[in-house]
C-alpha positions as CSV (number, residue, x, y, z in Angstrom):
1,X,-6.1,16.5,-21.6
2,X,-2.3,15.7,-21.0
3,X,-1.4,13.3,-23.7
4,X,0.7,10.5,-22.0
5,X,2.4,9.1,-24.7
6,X,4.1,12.5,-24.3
7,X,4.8,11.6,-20.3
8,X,8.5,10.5,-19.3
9,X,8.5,8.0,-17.0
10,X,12.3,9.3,-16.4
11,X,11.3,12.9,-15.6
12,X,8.7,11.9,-14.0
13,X,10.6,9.7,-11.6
14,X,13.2,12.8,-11.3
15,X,10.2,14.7,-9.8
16,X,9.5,13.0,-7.3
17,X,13.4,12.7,-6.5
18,X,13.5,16.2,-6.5
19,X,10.3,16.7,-4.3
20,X,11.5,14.2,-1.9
21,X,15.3,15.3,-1.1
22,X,13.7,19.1,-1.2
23,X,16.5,20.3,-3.9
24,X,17.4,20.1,-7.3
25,X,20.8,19.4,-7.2
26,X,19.9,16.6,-4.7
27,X,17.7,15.0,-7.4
28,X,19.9,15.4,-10.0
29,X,23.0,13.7,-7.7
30,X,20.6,10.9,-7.8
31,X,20.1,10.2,-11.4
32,X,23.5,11.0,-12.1
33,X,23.2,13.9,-14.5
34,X,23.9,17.9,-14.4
35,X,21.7,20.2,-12.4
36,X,21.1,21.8,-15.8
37,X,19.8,18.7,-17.6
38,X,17.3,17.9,-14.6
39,X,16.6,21.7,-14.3
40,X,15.6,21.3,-18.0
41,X,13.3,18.0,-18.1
42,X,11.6,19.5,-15.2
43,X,11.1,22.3,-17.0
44,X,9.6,20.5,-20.0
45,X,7.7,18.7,-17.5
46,X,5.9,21.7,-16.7
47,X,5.2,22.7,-20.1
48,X,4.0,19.4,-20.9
49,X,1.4,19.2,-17.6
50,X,0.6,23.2,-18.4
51,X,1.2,24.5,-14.6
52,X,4.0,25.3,-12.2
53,X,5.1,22.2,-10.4
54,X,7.9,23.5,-8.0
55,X,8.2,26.5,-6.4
56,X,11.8,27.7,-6.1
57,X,13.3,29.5,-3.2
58,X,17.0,30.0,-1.6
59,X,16.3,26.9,0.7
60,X,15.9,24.6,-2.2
61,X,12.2,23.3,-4.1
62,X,8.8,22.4,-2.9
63,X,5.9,21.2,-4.5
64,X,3.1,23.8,-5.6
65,X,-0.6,22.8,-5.0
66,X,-0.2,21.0,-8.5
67,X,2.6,19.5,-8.0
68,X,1.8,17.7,-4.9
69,X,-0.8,16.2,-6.3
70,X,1.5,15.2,-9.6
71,X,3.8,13.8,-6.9
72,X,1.1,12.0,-5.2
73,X,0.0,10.0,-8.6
74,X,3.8,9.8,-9.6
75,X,4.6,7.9,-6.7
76,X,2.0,5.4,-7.3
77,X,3.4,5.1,-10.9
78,X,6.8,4.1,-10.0
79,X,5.8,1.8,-7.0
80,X,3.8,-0.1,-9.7
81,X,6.9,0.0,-12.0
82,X,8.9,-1.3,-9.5
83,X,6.4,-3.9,-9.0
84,X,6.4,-4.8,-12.7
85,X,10.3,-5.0,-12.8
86,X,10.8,-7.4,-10.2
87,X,7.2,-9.9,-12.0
88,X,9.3,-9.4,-15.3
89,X,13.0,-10.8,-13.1
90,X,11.4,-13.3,-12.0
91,X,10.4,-14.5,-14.8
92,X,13.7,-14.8,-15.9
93,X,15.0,-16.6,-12.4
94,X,12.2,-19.0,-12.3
95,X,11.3,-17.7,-9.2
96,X,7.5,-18.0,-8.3
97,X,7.6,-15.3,-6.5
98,X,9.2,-12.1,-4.9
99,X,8.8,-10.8,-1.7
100,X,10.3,-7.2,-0.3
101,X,10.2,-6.8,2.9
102,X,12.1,-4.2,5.1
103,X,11.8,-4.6,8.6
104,X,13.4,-2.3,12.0
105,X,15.5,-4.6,14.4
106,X,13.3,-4.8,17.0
107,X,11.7,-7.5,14.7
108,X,14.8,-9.4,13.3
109,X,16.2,-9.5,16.7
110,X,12.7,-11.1,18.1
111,X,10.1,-12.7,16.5
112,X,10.8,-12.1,12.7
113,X,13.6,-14.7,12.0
114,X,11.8,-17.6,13.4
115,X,8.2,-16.4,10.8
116,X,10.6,-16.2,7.8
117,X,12.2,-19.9,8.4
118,X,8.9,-21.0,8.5
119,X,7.7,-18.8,5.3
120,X,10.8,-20.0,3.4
121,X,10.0,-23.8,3.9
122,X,6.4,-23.5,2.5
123,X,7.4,-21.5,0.3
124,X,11.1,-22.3,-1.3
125,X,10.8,-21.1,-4.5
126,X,9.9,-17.3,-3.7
127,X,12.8,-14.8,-3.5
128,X,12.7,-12.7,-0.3
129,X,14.7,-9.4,-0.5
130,X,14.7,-8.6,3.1
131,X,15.9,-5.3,4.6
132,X,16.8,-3.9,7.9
133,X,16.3,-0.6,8.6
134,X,14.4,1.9,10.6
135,X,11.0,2.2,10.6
136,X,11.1,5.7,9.1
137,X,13.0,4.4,6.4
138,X,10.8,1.5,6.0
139,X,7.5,3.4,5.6
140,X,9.1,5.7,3.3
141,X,10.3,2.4,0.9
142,X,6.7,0.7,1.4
143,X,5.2,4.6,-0.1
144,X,8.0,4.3,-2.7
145,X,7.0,0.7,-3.5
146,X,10.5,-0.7,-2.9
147,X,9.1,-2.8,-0.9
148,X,5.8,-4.4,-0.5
149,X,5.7,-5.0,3.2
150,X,7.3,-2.9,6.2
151,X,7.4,-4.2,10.0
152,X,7.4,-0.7,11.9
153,X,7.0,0.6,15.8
154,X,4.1,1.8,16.6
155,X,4.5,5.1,16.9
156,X,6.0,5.8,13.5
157,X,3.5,8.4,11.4
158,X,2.5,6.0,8.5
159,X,-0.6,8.1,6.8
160,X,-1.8,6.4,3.7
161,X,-1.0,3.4,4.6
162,X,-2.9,0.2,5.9
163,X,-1.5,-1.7,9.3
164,X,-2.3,-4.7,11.5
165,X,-0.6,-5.6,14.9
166,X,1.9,-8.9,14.0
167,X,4.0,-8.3,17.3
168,X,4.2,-7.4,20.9
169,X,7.4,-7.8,23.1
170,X,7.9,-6.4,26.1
171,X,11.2,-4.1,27.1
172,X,13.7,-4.9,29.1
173,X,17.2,-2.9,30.5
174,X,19.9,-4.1,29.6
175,X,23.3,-3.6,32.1
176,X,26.9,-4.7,32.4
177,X,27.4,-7.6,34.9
178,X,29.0,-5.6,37.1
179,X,26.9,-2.4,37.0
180,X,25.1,-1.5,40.7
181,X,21.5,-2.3,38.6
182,X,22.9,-6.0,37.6
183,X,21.9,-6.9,41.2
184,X,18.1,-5.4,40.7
185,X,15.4,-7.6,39.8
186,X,13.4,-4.3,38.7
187,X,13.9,-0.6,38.0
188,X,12.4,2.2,37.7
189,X,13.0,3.7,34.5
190,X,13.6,7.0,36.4
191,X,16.5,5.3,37.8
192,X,17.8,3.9,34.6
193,X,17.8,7.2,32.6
194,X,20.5,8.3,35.9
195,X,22.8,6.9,33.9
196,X,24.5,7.1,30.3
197,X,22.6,5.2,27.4
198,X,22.9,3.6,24.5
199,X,20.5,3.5,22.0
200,X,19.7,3.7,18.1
201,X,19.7,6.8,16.2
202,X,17.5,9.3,17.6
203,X,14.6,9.2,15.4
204,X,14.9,5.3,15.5
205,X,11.1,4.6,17.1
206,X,12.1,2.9,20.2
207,X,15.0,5.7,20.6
208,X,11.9,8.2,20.6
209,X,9.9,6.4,23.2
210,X,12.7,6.2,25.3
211,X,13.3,10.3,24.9
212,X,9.2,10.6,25.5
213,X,9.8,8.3,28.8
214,X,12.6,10.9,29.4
215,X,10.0,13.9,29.2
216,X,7.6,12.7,31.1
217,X,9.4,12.1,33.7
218,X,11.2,16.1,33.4
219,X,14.6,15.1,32.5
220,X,16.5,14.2,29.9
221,X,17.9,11.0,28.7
222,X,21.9,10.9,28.5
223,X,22.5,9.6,25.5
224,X,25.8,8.6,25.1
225,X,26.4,6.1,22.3
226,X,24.1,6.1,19.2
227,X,24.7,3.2,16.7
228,X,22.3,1.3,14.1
229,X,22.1,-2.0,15.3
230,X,21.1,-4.1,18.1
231,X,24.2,-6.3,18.0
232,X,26.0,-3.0,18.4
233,X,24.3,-1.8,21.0
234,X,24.7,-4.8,22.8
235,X,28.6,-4.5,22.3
236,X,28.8,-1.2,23.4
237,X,26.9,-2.3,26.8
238,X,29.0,-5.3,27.3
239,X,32.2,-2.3,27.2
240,X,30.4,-0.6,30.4
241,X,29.7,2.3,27.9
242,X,26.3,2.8,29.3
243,X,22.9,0.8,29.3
244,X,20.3,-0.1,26.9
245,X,16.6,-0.7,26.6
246,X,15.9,-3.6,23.7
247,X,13.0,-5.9,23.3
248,X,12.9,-8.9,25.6
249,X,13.2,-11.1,22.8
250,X,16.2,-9.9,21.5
251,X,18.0,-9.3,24.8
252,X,17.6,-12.7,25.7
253,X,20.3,-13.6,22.6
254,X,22.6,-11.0,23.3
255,X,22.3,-11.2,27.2
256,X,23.5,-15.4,27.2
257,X,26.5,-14.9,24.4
258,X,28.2,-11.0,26.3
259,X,27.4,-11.8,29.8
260,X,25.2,-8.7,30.2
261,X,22.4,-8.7,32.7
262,X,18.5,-8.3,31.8
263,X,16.6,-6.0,34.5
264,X,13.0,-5.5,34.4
265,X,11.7,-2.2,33.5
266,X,8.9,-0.1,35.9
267,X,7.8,3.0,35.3
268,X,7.5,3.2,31.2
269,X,4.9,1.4,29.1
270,X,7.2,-1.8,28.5
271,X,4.9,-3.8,26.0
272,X,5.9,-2.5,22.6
273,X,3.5,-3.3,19.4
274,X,5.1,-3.8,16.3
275,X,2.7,-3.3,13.1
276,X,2.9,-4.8,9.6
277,X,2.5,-2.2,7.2
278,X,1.4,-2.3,3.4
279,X,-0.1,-0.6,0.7
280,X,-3.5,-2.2,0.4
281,X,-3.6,-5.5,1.0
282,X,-6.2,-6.1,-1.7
283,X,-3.5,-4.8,-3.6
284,X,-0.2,-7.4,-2.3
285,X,1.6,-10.1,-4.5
286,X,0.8,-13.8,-3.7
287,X,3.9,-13.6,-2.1
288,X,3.2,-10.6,0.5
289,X,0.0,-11.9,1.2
290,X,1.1,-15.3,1.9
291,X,3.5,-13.7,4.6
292,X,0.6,-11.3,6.2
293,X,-1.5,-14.5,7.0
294,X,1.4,-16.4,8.3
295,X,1.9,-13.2,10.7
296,X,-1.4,-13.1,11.7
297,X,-1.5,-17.3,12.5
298,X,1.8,-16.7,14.3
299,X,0.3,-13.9,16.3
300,X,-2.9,-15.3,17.0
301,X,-1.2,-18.7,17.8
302,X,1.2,-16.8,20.6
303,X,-2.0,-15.3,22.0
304,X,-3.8,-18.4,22.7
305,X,-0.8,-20.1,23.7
306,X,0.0,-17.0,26.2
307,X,-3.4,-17.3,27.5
308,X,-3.1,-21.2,28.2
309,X,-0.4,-20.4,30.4
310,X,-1.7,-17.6,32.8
């Protein structure tokens, strides 16, 4: 049996550095030491764990059998390391409580903002580390644990982990004032990808639906302007530099303060489910789980109130 008073947590967490940029010389960049000194505790990993962990190759590393799983278990390790860093901070800030949360704009610009005002006045003394990014990125920090909580697309791969629906908007084009659509109440999305775009990065999950819209519909969509924010999106519409497709909610905002035009969308699947994403939720701080049922209120309370109206 491997005797773990033996393990190092810092090799161990150069691992799965290493495994997760796909080179050596990648993971060593990111602990700040010499190819040679990581080449050598990953080494002495090995040795210690008695089997082959990487297999070597002119492209860079990969895991062997082995080391996948080794990588699997590491990264639960760390996640709860992380977890114990942040209990042991707070301890010293007087916090009651931390909560990580990274989230992809089409939640910050829509229903988001208004659930964390809310979270923040029930709950003033927790600490909420908040960060926007795409949901990629943010399923890869929840499997990390650098964050507790993720608020992802839909149709984002997220194997391993455990989701609920906390959000459905509905899409929306977004056109100069004086573009020939501004005048349309609806278009066909056939019609809209006729014309330059601009849109988040392309593996950015509502990017990707737009490109599958493209597909199905045998053409391609002209991408013209890639950026990483709604706000710059918005910007670079307001210039004439092409159009956009963003969340109702958030267009709304950005429509009213650049004079841009909102035009209903035909022609794609224009509801768009958001998911909360986690660990296990058995598993979630005070702090995340207070959030997930706040969601889930918020969500259930914008159903019945949607259904009082129709």
């Amino acid at each position: 049996m491997i005797n773990l008073n033996r393990l190092d947590l810092i090799s161990l967490r150069l691992f799965v550095a290493v495994i997760d940029a796909g080179s050596l010389t990648a993971g060593a960049e990111r602990f700040g030491i010499s190819v040679a000194a990581a080449s050598k505790r990953i080494a002495d990993l090995e040795q210690h764990c008695g089997t082959a962990l990487l297999e070597r190759g002119q492209r860079g590393v990969a895991a062997t059998a082995n080391g996948e799983t080794l990588h699997r278990h590491a990264v639960e390790v760390i996640a709860r390391l992380e977890q114990l860093a942040l209990a042991i901070d707070d301890l010293h800030t007087g916090a009651s409580g931390h909560l990580r949360l990274w989230a992809n704009p089409s939640s910050l610009g829509g229903f988001l903002s208004t659930v964390l005002a809310e979270y923040a006045a029930r709950y003033p003394q927790v600490r909420i580390d908040l960060e926007e990014a795409l949901s990629e990125d943010s399923v890869r920090a929840v499997q990390k644990g650098l964050a507790e909580l993720a608020v992802i697309g839909d149709n984002v791969p997220c194997e391993g982990l455990e989701s609920l629906l906390c959000n459905v908007d509905e899409l929306v084009l977004l056109v100069p004032a004086d573009h020939a659509l501004a005048a349309e109440k609806r278009v066909l999305m056939a019609r809209a990808l006729e014309h330059d775009l601009v849109t988040l990065p392309r593996h950015a999950s509502l990017t990707r639906k737009i490109i599958a819209a493209a597909d199905a519909a045998g053409t391609s969509a002209r991408v013209r302007v890639q950026v990483r924010s709604f706000d710059a999106m918005c910007r670079m519409v307001a210039c004439g530099l092409g159009l956009a497709v963003l969340p109702k909610a958030a267009a709304g905002l950005y429509s009213r303060a650049l004079g841009i035009q909102i035009v209903a969308l035909d022609g794609l699947q224009v509801a768009r489910n958001l998911l909360l994403v986690m660990r296990r939720r058995s598993e979630l701080s005070a702090a995340a789980a207070a959030l997930v049922s706040l969601i889930e209120s918020d969500l259930a309370s914008r159903g019945s109130a949607g259904s009082a109206s129709n």
